[in-house]
mmCIF file of the N, C-alpha and C atoms, coordinates in Angstrom:
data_MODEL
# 
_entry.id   MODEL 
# 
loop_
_atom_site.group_PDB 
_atom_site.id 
_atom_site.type_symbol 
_atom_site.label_atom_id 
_atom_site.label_alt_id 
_atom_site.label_comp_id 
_atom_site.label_asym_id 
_atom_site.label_entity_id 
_atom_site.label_seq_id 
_atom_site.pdbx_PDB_ins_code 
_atom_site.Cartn_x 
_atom_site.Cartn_y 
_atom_site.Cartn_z 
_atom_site.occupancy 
_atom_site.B_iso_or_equiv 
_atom_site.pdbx_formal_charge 
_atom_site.auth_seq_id 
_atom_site.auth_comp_id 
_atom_site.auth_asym_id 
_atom_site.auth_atom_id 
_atom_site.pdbx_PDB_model_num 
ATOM 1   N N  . UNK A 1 1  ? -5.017  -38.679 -9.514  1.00 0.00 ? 1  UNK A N  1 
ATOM 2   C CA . UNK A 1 1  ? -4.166  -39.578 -8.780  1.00 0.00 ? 1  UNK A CA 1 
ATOM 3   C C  . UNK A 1 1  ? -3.081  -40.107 -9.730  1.00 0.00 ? 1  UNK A C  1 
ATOM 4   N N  . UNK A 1 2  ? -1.786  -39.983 -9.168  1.00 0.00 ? 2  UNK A N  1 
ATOM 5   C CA . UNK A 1 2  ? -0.780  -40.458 -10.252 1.00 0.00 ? 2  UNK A CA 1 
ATOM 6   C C  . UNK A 1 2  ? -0.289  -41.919 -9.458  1.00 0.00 ? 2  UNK A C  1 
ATOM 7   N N  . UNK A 1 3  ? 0.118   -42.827 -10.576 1.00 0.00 ? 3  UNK A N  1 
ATOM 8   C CA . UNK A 1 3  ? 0.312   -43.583 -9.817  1.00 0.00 ? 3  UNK A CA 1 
ATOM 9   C C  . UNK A 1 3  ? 2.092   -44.049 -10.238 1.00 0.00 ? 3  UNK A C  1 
ATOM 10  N N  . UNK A 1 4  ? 2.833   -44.396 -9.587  1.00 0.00 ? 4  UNK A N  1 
ATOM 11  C CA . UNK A 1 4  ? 3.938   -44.668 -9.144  1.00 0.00 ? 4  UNK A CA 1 
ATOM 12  C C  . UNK A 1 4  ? 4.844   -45.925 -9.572  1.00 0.00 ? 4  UNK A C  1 
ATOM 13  N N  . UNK A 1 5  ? 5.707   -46.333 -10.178 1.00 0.00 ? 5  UNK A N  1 
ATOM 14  C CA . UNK A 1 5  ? 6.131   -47.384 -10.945 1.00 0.00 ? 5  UNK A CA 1 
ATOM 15  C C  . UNK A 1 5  ? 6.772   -47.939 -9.247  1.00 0.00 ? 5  UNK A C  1 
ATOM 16  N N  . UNK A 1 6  ? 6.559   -49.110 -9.221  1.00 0.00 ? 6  UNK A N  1 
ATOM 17  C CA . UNK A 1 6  ? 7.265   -50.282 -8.213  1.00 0.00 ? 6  UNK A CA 1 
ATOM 18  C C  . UNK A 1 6  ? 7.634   -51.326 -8.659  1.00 0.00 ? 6  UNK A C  1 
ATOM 19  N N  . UNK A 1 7  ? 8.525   -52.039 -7.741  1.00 0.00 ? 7  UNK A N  1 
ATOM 20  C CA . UNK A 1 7  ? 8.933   -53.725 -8.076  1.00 0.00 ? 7  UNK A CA 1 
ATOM 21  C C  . UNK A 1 7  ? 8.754   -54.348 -7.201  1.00 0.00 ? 7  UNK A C  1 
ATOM 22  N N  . UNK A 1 8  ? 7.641   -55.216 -7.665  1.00 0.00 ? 8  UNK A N  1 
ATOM 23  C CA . UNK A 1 8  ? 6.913   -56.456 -6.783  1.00 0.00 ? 8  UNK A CA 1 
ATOM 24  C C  . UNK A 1 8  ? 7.702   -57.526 -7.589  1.00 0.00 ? 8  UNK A C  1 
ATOM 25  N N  . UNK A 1 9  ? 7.481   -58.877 -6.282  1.00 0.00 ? 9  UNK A N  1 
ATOM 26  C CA . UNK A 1 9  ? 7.780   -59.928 -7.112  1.00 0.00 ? 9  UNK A CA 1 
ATOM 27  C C  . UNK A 1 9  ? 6.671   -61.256 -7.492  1.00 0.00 ? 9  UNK A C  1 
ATOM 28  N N  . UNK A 1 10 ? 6.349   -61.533 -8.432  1.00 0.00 ? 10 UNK A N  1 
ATOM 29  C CA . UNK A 1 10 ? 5.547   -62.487 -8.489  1.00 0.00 ? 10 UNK A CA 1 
ATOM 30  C C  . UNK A 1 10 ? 5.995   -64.491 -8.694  1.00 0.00 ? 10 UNK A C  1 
ATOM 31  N N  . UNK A 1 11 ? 5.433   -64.878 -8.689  1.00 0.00 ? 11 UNK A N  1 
ATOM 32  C CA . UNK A 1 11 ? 6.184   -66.495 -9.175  1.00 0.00 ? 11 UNK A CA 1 
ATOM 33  C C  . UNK A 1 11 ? 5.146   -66.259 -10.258 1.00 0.00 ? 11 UNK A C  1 
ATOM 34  N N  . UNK A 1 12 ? 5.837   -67.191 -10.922 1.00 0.00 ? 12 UNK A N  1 
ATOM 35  C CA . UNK A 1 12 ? 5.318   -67.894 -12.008 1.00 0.00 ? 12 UNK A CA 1 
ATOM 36  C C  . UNK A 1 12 ? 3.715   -67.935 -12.359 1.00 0.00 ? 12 UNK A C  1 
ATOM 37  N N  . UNK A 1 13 ? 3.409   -68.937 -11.586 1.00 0.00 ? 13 UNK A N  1 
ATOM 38  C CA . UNK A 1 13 ? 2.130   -69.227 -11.337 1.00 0.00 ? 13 UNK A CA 1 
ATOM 39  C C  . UNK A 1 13 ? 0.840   -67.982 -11.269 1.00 0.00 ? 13 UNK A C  1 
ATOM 40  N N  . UNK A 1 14 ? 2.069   -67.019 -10.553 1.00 0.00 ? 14 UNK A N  1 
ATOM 41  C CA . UNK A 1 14 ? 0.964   -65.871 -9.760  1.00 0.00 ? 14 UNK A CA 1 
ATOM 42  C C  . UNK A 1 14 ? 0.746   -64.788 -11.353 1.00 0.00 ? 14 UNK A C  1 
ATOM 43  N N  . UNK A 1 15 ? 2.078   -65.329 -12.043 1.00 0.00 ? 15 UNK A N  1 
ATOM 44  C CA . UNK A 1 15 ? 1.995   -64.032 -13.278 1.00 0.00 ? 15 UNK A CA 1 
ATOM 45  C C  . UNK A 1 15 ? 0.965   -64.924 -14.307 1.00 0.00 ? 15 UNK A C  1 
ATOM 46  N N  . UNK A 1 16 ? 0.849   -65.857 -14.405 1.00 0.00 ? 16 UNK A N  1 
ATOM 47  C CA . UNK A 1 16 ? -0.491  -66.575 -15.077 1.00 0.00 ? 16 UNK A CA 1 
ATOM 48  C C  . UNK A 1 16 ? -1.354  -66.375 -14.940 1.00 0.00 ? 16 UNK A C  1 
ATOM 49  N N  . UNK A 1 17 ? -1.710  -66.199 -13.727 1.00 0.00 ? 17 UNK A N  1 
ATOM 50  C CA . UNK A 1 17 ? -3.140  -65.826 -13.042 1.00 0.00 ? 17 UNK A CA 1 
ATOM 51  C C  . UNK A 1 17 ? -3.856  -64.535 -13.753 1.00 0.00 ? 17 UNK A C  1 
ATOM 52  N N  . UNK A 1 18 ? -2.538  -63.213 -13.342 1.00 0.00 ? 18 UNK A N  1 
ATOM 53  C CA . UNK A 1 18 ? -2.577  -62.318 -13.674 1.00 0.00 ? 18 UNK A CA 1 
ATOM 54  C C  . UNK A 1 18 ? -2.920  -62.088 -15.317 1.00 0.00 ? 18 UNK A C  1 
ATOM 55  N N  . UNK A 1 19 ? -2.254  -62.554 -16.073 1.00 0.00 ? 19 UNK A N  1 
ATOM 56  C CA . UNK A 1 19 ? -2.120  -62.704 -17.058 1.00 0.00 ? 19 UNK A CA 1 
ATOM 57  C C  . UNK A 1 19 ? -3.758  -63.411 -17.761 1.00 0.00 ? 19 UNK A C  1 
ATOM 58  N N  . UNK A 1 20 ? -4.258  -64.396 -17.473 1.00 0.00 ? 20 UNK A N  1 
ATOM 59  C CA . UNK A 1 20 ? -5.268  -65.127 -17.609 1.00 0.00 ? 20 UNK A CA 1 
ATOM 60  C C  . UNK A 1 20 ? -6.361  -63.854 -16.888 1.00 0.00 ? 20 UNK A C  1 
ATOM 61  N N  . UNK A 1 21 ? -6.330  -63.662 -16.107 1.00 0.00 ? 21 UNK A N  1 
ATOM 62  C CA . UNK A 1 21 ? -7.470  -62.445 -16.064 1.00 0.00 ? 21 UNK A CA 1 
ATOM 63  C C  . UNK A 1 21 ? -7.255  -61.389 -17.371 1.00 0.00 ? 21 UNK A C  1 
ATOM 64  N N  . UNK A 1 22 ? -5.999  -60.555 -17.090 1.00 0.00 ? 22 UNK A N  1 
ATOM 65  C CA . UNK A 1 22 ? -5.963  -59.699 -18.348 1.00 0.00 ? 22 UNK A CA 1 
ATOM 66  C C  . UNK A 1 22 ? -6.626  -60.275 -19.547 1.00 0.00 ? 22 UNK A C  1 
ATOM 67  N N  . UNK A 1 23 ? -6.265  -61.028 -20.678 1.00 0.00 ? 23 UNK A N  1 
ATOM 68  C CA . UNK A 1 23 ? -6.691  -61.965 -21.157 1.00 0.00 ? 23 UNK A CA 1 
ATOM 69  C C  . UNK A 1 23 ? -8.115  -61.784 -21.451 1.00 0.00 ? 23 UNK A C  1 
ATOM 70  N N  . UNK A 1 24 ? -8.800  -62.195 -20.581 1.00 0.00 ? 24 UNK A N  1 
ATOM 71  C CA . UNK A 1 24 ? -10.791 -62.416 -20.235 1.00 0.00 ? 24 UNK A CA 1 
ATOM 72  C C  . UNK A 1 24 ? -10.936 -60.840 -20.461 1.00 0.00 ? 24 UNK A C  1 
ATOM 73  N N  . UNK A 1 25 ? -10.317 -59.937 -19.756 1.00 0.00 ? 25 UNK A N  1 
ATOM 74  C CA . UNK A 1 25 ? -11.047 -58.568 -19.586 1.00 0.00 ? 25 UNK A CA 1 
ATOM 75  C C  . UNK A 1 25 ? -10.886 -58.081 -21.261 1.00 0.00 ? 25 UNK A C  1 
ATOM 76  N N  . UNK A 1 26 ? -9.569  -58.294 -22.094 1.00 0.00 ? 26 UNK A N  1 
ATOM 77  C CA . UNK A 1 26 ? -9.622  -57.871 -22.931 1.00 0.00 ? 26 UNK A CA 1 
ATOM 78  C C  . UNK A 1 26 ? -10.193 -58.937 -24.260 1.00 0.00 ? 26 UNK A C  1 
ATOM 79  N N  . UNK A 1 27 ? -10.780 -60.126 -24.055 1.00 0.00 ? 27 UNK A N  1 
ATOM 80  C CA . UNK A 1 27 ? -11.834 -60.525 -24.860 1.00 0.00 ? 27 UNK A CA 1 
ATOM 81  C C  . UNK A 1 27 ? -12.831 -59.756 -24.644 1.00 0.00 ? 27 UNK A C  1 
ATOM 82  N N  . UNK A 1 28 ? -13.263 -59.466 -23.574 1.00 0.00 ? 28 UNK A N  1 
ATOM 83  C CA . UNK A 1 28 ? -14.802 -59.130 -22.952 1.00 0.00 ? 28 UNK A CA 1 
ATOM 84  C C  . UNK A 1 28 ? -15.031 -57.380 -23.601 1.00 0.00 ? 28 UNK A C  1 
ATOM 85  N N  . UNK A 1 29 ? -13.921 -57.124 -24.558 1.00 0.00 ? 29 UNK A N  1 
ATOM 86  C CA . UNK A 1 29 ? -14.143 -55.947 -24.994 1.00 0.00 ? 29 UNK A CA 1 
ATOM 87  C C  . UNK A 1 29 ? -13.244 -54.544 -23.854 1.00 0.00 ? 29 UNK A C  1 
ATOM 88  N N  . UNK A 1 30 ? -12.704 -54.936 -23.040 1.00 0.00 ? 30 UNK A N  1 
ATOM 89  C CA . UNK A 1 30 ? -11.859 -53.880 -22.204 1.00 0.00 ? 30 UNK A CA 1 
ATOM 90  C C  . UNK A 1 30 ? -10.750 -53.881 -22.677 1.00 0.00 ? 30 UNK A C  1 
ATOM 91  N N  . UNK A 1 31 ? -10.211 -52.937 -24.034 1.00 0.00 ? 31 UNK A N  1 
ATOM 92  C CA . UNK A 1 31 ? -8.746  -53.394 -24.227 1.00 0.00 ? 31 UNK A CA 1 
ATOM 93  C C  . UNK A 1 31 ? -8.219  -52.419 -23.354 1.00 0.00 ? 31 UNK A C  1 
ATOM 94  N N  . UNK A 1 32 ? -8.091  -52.149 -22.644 1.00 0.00 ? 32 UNK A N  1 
ATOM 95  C CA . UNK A 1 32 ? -7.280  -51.005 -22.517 1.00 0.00 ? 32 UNK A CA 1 
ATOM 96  C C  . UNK A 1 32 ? -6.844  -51.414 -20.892 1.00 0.00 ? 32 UNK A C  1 
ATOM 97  N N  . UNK A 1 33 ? -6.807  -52.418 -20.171 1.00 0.00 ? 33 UNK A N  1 
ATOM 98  C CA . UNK A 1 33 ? -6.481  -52.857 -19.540 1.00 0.00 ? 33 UNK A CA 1 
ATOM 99  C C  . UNK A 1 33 ? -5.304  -53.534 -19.482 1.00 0.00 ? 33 UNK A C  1 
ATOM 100 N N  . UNK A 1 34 ? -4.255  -53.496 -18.318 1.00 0.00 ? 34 UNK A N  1 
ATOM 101 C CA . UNK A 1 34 ? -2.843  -53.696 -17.703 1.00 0.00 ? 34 UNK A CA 1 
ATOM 102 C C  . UNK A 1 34 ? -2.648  -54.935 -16.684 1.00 0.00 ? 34 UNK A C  1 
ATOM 103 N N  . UNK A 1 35 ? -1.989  -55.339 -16.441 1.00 0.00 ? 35 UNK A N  1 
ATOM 104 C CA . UNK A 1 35 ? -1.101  -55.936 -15.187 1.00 0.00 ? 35 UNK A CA 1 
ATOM 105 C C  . UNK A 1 35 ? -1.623  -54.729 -14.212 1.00 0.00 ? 35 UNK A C  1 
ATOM 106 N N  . UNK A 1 36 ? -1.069  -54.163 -13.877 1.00 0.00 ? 36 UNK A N  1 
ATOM 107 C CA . UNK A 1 36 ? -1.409  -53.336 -13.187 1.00 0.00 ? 36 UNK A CA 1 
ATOM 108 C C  . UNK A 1 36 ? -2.970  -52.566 -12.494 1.00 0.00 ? 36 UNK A C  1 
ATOM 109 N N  . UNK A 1 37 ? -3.843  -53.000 -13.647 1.00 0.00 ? 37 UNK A N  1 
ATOM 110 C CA . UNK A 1 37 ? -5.397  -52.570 -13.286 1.00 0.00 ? 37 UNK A CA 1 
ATOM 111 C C  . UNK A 1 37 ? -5.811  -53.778 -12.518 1.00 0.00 ? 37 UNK A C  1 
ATOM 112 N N  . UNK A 1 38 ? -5.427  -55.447 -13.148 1.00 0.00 ? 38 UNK A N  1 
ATOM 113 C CA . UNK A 1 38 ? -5.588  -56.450 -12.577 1.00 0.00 ? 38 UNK A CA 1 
ATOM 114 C C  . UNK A 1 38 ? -4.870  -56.523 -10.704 1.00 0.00 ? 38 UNK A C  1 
ATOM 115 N N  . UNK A 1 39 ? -3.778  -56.020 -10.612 1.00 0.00 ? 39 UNK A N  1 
ATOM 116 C CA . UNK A 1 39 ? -3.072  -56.079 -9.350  1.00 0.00 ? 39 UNK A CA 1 
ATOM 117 C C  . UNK A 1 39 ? -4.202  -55.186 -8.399  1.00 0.00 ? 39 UNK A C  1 
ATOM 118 N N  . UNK A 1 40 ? -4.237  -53.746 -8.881  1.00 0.00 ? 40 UNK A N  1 
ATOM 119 C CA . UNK A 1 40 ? -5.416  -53.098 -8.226  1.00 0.00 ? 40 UNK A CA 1 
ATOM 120 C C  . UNK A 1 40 ? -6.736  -52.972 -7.679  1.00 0.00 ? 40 UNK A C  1 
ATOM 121 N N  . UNK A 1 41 ? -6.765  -54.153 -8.491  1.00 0.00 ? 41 UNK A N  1 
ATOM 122 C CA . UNK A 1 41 ? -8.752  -54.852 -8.379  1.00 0.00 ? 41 UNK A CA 1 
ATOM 123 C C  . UNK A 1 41 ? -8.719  -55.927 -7.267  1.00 0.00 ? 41 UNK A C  1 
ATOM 124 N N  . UNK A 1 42 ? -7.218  -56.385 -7.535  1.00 0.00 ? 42 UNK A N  1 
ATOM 125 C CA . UNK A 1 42 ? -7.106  -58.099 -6.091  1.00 0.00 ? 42 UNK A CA 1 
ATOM 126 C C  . UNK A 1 42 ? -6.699  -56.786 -5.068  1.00 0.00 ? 42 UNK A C  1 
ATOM 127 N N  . UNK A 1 43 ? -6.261  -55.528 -5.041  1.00 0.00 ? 43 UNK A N  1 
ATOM 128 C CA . UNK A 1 43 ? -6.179  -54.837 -3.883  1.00 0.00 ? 43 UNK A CA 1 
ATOM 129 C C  . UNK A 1 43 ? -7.618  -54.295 -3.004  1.00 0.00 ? 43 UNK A C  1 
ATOM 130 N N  . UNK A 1 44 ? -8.196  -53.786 -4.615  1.00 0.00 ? 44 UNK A N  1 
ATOM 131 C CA . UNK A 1 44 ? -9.505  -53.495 -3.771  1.00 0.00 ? 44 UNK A CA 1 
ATOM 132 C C  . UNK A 1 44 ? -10.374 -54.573 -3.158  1.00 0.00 ? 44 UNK A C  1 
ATOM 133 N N  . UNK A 1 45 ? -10.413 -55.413 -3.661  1.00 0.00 ? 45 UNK A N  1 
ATOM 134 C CA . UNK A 1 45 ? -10.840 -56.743 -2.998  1.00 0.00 ? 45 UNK A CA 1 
ATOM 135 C C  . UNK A 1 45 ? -10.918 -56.828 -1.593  1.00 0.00 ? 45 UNK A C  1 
ATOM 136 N N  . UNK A 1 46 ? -9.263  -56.628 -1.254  1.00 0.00 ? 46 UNK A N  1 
ATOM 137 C CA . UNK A 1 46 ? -9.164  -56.405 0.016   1.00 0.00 ? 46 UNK A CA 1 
ATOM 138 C C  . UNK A 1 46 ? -10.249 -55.663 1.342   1.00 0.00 ? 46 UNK A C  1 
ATOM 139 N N  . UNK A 1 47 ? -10.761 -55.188 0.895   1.00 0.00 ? 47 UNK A N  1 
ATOM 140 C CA . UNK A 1 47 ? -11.814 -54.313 1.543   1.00 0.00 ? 47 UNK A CA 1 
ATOM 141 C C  . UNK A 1 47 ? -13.001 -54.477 1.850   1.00 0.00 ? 47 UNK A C  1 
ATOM 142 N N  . UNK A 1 48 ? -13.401 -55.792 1.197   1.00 0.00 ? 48 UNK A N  1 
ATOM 143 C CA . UNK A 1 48 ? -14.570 -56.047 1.396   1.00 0.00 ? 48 UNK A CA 1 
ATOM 144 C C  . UNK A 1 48 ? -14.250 -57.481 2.486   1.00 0.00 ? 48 UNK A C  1 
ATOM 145 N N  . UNK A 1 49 ? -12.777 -57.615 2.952   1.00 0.00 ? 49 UNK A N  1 
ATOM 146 C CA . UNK A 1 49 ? -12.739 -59.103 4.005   1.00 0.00 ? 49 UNK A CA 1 
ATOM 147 C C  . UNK A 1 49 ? -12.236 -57.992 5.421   1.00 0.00 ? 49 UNK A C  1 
ATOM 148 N N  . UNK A 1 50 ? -12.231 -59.148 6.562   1.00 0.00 ? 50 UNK A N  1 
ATOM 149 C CA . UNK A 1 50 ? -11.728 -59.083 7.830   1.00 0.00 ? 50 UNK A CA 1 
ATOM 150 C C  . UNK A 1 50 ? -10.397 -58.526 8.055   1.00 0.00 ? 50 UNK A C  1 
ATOM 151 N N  . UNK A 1 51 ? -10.155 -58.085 8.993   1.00 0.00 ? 51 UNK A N  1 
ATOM 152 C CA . UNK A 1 51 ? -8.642  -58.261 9.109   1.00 0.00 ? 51 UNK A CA 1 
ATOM 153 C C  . UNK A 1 51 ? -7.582  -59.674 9.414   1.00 0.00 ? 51 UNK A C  1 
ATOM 154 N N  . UNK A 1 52 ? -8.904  -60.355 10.252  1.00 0.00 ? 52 UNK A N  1 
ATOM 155 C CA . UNK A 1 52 ? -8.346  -61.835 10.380  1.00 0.00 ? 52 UNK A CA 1 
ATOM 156 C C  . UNK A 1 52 ? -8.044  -62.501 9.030   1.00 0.00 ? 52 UNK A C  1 
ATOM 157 N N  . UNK A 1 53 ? -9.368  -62.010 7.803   1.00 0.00 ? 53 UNK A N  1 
ATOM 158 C CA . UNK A 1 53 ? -9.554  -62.861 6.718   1.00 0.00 ? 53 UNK A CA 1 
ATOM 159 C C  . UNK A 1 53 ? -8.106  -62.977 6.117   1.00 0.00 ? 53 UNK A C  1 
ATOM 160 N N  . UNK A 1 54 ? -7.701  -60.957 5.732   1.00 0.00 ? 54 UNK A N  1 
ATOM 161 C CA . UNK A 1 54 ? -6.629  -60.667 5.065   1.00 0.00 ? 54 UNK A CA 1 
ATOM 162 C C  . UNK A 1 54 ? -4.548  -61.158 5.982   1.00 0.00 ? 54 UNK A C  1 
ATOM 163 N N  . UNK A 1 55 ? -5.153  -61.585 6.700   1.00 0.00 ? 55 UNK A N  1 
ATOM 164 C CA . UNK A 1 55 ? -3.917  -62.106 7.983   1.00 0.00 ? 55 UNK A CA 1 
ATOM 165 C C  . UNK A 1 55 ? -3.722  -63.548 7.149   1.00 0.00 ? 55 UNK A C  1 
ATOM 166 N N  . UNK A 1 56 ? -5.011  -63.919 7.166   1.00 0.00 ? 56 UNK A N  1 
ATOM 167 C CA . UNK A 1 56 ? -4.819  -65.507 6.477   1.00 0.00 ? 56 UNK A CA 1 
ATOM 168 C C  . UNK A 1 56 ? -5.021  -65.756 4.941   1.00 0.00 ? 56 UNK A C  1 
ATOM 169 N N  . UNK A 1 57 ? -4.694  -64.843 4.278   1.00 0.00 ? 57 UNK A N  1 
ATOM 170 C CA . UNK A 1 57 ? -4.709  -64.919 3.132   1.00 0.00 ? 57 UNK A CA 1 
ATOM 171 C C  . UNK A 1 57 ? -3.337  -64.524 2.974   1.00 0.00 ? 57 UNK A C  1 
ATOM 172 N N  . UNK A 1 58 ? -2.517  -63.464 3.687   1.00 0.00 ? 58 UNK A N  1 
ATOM 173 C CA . UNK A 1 58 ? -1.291  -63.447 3.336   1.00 0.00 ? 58 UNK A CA 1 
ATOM 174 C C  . UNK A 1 58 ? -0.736  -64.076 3.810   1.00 0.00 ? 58 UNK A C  1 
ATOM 175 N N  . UNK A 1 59 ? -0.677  -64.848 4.815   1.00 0.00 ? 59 UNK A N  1 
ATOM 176 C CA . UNK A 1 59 ? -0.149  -65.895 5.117   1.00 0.00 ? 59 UNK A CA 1 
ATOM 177 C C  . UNK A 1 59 ? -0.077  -66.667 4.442   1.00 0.00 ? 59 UNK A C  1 
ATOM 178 N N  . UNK A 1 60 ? -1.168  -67.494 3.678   1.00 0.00 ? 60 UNK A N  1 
ATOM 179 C CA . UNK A 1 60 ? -1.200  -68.630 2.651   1.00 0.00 ? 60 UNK A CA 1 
ATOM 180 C C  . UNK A 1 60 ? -0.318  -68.062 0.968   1.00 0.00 ? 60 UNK A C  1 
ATOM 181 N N  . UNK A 1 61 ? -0.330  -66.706 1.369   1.00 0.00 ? 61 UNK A N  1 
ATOM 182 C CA . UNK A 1 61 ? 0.184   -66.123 -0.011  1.00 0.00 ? 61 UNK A CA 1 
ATOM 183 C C  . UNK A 1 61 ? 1.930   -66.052 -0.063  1.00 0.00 ? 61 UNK A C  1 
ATOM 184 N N  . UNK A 1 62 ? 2.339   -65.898 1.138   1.00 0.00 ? 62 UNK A N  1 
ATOM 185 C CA . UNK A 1 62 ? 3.779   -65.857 1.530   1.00 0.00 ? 62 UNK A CA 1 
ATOM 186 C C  . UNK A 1 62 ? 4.616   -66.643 0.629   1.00 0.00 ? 62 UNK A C  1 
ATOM 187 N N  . UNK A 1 63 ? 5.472   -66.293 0.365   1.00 0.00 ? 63 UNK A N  1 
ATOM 188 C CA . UNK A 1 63 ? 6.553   -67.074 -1.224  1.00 0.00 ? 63 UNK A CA 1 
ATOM 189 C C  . UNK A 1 63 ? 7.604   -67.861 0.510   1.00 0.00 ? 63 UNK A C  1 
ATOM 190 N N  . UNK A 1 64 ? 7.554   -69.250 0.235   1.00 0.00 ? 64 UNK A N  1 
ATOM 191 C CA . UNK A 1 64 ? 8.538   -69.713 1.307   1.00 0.00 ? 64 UNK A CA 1 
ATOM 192 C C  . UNK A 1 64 ? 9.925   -69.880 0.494   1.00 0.00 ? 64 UNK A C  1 
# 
């Protein structure tokens, strides 16, 4: 599987997050981890909620 360069946008806040996970994974001995492995893992996530769940999560996620 190849995967594909894109441009998302994040705030601030959201690249901390990101960032602060990376961070933990690569104390915890995973260096080899990205932005990008982190974005993929809150995707797979996705899969284990509702469709209602994921309706109201992007909703609350929406940049106003």
């Amino acid at each position: 599987m190849k995967a594909r360069p894109v441009s998302i946008s994040f705030t601030d806040s959201n690249l901390e997050a990101i960032d602060t996970h990376l961070r933990n994974e690569i104390m915890s001995g995973n260096a080899r981890v990205n932005r990008s492995d982190i974005v993929r893992a809150a995707i797979l996530s996705l899969e284990n909620l509702s469709s209602d769940e994921i309706s109201k999560l992007i909703a609350s996620a929406k940049l106003q």
